[in-house]
KEVOZA-418694 format. One record per residue (C-alpha): x, y, z. Coordinates in steps of 0.5 Angstrom, whole numbers, padded with zeros to 4 digits, always signed. Layout:
<recs>
XYZ;...
</recs>
This chain:
<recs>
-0026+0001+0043;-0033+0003+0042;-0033-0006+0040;-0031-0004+0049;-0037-0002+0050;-0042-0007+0046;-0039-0013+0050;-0040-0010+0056;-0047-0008+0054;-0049-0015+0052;-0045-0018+0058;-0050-0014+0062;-0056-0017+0059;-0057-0023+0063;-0057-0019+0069;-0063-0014+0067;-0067-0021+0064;-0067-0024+0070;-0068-0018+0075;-0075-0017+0069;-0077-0024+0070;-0077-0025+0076;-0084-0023+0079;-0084-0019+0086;-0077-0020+0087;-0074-0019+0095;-0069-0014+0096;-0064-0020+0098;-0065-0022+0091;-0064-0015+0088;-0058-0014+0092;-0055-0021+0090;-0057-0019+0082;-0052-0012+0083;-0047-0016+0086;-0046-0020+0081;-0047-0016+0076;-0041-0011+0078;-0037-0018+0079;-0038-0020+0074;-0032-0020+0067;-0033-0015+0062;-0040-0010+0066;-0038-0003+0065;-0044+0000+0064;-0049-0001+0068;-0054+0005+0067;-0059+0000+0064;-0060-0004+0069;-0061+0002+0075;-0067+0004+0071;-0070-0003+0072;-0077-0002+0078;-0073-0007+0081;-0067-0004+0083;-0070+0002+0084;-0075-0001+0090;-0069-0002+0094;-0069+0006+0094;-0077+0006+0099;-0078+0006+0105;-0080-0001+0106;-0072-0004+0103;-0068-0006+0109;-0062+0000+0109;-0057-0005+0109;-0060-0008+0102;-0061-0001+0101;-0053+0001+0101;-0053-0005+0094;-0056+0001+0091;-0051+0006+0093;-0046+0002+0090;-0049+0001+0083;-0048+0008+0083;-0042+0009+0084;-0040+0003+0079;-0044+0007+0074;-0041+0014+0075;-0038+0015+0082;-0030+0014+0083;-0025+0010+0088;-0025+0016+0093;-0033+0017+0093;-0033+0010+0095;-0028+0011+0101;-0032+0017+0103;-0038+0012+0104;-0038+0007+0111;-0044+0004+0111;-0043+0000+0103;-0042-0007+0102;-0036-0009+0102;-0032-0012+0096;-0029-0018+0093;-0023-0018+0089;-0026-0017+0083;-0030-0011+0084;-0025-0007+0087;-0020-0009+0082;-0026-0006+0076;-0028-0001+0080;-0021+0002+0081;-0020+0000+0073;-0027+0005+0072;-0023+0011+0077;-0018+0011+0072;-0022+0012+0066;-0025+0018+0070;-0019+0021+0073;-0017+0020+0065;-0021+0025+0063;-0019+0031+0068;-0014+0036+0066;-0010+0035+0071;-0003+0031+0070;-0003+0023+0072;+0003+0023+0076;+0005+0017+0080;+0004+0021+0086;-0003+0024+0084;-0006+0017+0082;-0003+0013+0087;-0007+0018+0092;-0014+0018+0089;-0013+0010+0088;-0011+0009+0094;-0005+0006+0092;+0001+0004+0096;+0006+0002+0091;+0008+0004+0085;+0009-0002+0082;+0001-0004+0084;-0001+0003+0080;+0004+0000+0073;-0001-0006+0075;-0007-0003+0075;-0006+0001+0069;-0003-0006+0065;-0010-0009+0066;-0014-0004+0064;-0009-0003+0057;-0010-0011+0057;-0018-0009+0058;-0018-0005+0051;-0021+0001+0057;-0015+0006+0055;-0010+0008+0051;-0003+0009+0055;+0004+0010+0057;+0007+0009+0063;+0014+0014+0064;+0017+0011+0071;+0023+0014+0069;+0021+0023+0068;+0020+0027+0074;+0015+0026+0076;+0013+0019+0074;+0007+0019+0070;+0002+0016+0066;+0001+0018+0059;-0006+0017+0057;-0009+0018+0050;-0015+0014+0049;-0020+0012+0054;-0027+0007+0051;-0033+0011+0052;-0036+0005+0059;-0038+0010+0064;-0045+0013+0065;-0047+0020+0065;-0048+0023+0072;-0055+0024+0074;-0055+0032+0072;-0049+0032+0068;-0052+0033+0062;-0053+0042+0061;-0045+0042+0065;-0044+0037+0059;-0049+0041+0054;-0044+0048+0057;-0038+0045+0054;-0040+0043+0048;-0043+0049+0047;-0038+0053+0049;-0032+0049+0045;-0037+0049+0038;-0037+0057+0040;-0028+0057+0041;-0029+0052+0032;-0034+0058+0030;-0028+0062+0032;-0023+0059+0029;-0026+0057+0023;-0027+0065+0022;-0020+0067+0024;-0018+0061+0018;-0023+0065+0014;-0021+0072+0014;-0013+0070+0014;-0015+0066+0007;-0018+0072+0004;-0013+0076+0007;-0008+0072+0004;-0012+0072-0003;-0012+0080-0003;-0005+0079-0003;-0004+0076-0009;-0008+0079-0013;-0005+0086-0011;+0002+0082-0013;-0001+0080-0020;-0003+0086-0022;+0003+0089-0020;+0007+0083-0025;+0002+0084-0031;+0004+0092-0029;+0011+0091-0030;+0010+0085-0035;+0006+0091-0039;+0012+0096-0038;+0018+0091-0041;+0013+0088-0046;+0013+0096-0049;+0019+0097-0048;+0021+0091-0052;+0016+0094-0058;+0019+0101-0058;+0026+0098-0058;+0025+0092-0063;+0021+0098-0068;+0027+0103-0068;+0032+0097-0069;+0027+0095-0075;+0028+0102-0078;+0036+0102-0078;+0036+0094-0081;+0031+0096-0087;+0037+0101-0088;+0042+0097-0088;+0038+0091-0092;+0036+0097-0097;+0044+0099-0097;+0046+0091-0098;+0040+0090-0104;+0043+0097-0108;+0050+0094-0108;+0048+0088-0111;+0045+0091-0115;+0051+0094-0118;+0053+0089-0120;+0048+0090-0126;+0052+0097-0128;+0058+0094-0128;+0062+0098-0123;+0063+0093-0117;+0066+0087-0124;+0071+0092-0125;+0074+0092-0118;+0076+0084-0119;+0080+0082-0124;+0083+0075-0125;+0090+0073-0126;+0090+0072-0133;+0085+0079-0135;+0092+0082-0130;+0097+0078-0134;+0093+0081-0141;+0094+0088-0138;+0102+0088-0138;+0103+0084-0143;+0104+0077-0145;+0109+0073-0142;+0116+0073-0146;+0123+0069-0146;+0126+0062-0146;+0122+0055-0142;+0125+0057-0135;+0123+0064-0135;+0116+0063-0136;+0116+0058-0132;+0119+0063-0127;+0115+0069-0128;+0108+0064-0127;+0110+0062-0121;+0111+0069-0118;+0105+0071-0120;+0101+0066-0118;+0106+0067-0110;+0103+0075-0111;+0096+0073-0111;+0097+0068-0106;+0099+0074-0102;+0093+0078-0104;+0090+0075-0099;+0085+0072-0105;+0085+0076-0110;+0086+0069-0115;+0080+0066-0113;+0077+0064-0118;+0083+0061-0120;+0085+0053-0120;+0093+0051-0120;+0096+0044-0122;+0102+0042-0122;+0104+0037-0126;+0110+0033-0127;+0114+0032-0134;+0117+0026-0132;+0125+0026-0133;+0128+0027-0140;+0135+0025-0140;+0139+0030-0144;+0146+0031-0144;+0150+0030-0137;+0143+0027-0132;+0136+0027-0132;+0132+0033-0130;+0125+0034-0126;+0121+0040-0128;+0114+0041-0127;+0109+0046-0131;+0104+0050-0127;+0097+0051-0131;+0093+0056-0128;+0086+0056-0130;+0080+0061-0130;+0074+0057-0126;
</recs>
């Protein structure tokens, strides 16, 4: 929107060029010069061309008061509103185009108070008489690039939604310490609020440090307490590692190779294997069946069986099997 105002400022060159150029203008060429250029598309501003000497000689003595109203009407252009105009009964009328702008300048003012644009409240200050003329009023300033808006025909009340207005209008004639007020007022409520931010953010960081010295606290508390217990647990697997490391030492002494004896070490001690083929074959057999029950006590001790293959003799062939043990 600020592209807006650079527009109007240089459509309103040529005015100001001619109103400076021309020598000795007469009060009916400078009223003809404010009626053009209020009239004219895109002049929203018109604060520089009010402080030209030759606009300002309509405000003497000498100016004729019915040019001297064209001067009046400049002001209301620059900063006045709708309403202030109708409050006047001796301006100069205006064309379509003036009051369509002027009307379109209203409502950026109106814009910028805090009450809400409700149909009915526009329609009033506008001097509307539907409120189809205020959508078109406000369609053709959103088509102007003067405002941001949005029409709600349909809430209750009905109302019209601004959320940006150009910067086109000119300050009022001491306007600026109410102006300097505001701004000094709303720099003091920022100062406050930058001051509450701060002191919750640090508030906030207090916090946290209370907090992380309560972890390292409570981290410090299980750490020991994991120490204490991991060295009591140290003390009792050296025993038992020491007790494990004796034992095997044993084996040295020859304690721990007499309690493990192999099958054949206990076939030596009761005596060697007697009796015909069948027998011995037999009595291996359930030896080898006892240590399998011992639950390990053969270990060491690999089987085989091996077939003899069929011998024929006398009345039919017979399969019999040899098993050999053997100490690994």
């Amino acid at each position: 929107m600020d592209n807006v105002q650079s527009k109007a400022v240089a459509a309103l060159q040529p005015f100001i060029v001619q109103a400076q150029t021309t020598k000795a203008p007469s009060p009916r060429f400078v009223a003809d010069i404010i009626s053009r250029a209020t009239a004219a598309p895109n002049t929203y501003v018109f604060t520089e061309l009010l402080q030209l000497p030759a606009i300002q000689s309509l405000r003497s003595e000498k100016a004729p008061d019915e040019f001297a109203a064209y001067l009046t009407q400049l002001e209301l252009f620059a900063w006045g509103t709708w309403a202030e105009y109708q409050t006047y009964s001796d301006l100069p009328p205006l064309n379509e185009a003036q009051t369509l702008k002027l009307r379109q300048l209203s409502l950026l003012s109106l814009a910028a108070s805090p009450a809400p644009l409700t149909y009915p409240f526009l329609m009033k200050e506008l001097h509307l008489s539907t409120p189809q003329d205020l959508e078109t009023l406000v369609t053709s300033a959103v088509y102007a690039s003067l405002l941001t808006a949005r029409l709600s025909p349909a809430s209750k009340p009905p109302c019209v939604h601004v959320t940006s207005v150009a910067p086109v209008r000119d300050l009022r004639p001491g306007s600026l310490p109410e102006m300097l007020q505001i701004l000094e007022t709303w720099g003091k409520r920022c100062t406050g609020v930058v001051t509450e931010i701060e002191g919750q953010i640090k508030s906030i960081k207090e916090e946290a440090a209370v907090r992380k010295r309560k972890e390292v606290g409570r981290q410090e508390i299980v750490d020991e307490a994991v120490w204490k217990e991991g060295g009591e647990g140290g003390v009792g697997g050296g025993s038992i590692l020491s007790g494990i490391t004796s034992g095997g030492n044993n084996k040295s002494g020859g304690g721990r190779k007499d309690s493990f004896k192999s099958p054949t070490e206990d076939r030596k001690g009761k005596g060697s294997l007697s009796g015909n083929k069948r027998d011995i074959q037999e009595q291996q057999s359930d030896e080898l069946e006892e240590g399998d029950e011992d639950g390990g006590v053969g270990v060491g001790v690999s089987r085989m069986e091996v077939d003899e293959g069929t011998k024929e003799s006398g009345g039919g062939g017979r399969l019999s099997k040899r098993v050999f043990g053997k100490k690994s």
